[in-house]
C-alpha positions as CSV (number, residue, x, y, z in Angstrom):
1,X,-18.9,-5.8,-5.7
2,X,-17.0,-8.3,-3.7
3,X,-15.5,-8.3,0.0
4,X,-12.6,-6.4,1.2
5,X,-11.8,-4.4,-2.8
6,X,-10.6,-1.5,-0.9
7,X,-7.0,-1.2,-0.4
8,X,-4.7,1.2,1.1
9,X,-0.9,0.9,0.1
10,X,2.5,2.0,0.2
11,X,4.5,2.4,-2.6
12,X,8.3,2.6,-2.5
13,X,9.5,5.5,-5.2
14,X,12.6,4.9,-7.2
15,X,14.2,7.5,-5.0
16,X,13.7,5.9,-2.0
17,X,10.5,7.8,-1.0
18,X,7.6,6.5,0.5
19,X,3.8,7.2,-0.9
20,X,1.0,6.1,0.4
21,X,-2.9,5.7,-1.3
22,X,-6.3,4.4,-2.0
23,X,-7.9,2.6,-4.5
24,X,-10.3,-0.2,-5.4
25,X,-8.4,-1.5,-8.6
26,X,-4.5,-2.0,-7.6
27,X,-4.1,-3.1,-10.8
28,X,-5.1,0.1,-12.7
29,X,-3.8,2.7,-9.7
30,X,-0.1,0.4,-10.4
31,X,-0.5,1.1,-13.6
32,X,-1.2,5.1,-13.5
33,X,1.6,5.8,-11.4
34,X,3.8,3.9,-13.8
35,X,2.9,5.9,-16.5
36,X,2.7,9.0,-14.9
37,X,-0.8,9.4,-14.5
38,X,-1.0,8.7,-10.7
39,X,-1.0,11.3,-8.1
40,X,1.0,13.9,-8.5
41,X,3.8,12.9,-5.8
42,X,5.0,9.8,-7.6
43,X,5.1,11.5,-11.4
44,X,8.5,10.7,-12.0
45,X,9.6,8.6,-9.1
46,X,9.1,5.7,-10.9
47,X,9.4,2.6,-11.3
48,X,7.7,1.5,-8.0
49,X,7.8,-1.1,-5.5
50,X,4.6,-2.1,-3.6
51,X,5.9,-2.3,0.0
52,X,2.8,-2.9,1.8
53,X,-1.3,-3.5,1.2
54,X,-4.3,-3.6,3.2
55,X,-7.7,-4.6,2.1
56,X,-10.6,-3.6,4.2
57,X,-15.0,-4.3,2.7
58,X,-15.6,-0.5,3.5
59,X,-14.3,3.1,1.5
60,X,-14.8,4.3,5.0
61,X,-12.5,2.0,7.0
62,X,-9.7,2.0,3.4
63,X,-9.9,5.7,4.1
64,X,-9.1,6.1,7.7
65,X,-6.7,3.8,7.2
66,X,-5.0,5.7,4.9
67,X,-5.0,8.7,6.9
68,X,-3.5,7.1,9.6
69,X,-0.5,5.7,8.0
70,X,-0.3,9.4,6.5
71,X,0.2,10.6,10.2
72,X,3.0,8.0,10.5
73,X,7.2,9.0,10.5
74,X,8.7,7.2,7.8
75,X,10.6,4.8,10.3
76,X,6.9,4.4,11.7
77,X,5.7,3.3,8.5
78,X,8.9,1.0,7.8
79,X,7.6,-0.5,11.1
80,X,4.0,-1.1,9.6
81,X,5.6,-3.0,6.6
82,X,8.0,-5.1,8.8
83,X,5.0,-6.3,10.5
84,X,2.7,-6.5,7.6
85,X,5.6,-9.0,6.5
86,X,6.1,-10.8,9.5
87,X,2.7,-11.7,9.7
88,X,2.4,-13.0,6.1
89,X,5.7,-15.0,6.3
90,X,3.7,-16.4,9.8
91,X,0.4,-17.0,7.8
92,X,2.1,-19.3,5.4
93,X,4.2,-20.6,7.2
94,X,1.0,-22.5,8.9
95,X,-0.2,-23.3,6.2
96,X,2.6,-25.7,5.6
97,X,2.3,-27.4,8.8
């Protein structure tokens, strides 16, 4: 097993929905929801845009994470995404200097 494989992320539904999930493949949860195997929620909201991710090296911590962002208005977790962004574009940003 390697560091930080479990992820918590939103996806943004075709009709403008937001879902939020689990996993420890992205990869293979991307590709359920795509073909309609996902969770239930996003079976026909498809296709899907991954709006935010978050990796953390326990189930425990992924978890709680993900119930948090549950608890979250949707203009709450817009919020959590506009960050999330701002601190990538930040990250490599530095990395250029």
């Amino acid at each position: 097993m390697t560091e930080y494989e479990h992820t918590v992320y939103i996806l943004k539904c075709s009709d403008g929905t937001l879902y939020t999930g689990y996993t420890n493949d992205m990869e293979h949860r991307l590709n359920m929801h795509e073909e309609g195997k996902g969770a239930k929620y996003t079976r026909g909201r498809g296709p899907f845009q991954v709006m935010y991710i978050e990796k953390f090296p326990t189930k425990q911590e992924a978890m709680q994470k993900e119930y948090q962002i549950k608890q979250l208005s949707r203009t709450e977790k817009f919020q959590l995404i506009r960050g999330r962004l701002k601190e990538v574009i930040e990250h490599e940003n530095s990395k250029k200097l």
